[in-house]
Phi, psi and omega in degrees: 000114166283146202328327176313300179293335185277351183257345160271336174291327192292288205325314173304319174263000200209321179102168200292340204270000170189124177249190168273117185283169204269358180253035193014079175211147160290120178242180195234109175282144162248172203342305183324308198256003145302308202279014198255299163291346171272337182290297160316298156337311204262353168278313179295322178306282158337330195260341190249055179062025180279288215093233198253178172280133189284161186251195158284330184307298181292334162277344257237303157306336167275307187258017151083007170230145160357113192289334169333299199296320174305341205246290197295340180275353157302318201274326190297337207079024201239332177276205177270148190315173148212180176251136172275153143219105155042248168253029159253158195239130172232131169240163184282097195313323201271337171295330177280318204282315159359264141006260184359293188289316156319343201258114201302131155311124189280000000 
């Protein structure tokens, strides 16, 4: 796994406040180089046919609940990843779809 994909997974799983160092132990990125990884996120999202990034709106419309319920299930740690750009939250589509399928049948 190259340092990219390990520093998008971390973001993706863990959220902005903590990535993978290149020996895979966790660290505390700083601003810079969050934004570095987001950056990154969203040029790989492009290159590998994801096309653009989901709003909240647009996961909110995929999965059929509230963006309220997205927000709250955000403060839990319980939804699909998402990436900050500065205070808006973007997602990856094929990580919302993920997601999704993970998620136990009621």
């Amino acid at each position: 796994m190259n340092p990219q994909d390990a520093s998008l997974r971390a973001l993706l799983t863990t959220g902005p406040e903590t990535t993978l160092s290149k020996s895979g132990e966790a660290e505390n990125p700083t601003t810079d180089e969050r934004k570095l990884i987001m950056m990154n996120a969203i040029e790989a999202a492009a290159g590998n046919g994801v096309g653009s990034l989901w709003t909240i709106d647009d996961v909110s419309g995929y999965l059929r609940v509230p963006v309220a319920t997205l927000y709250a299930w955000r403060v839990r740690g319980e939804g699909p990843p998402a990436l900050r750009l500065g205070r808006h939250l973007r997602f990856l589509p094929s990580s919302v779809r993920a997601w999704a399928r993970s998620q136990p049948a009621a």
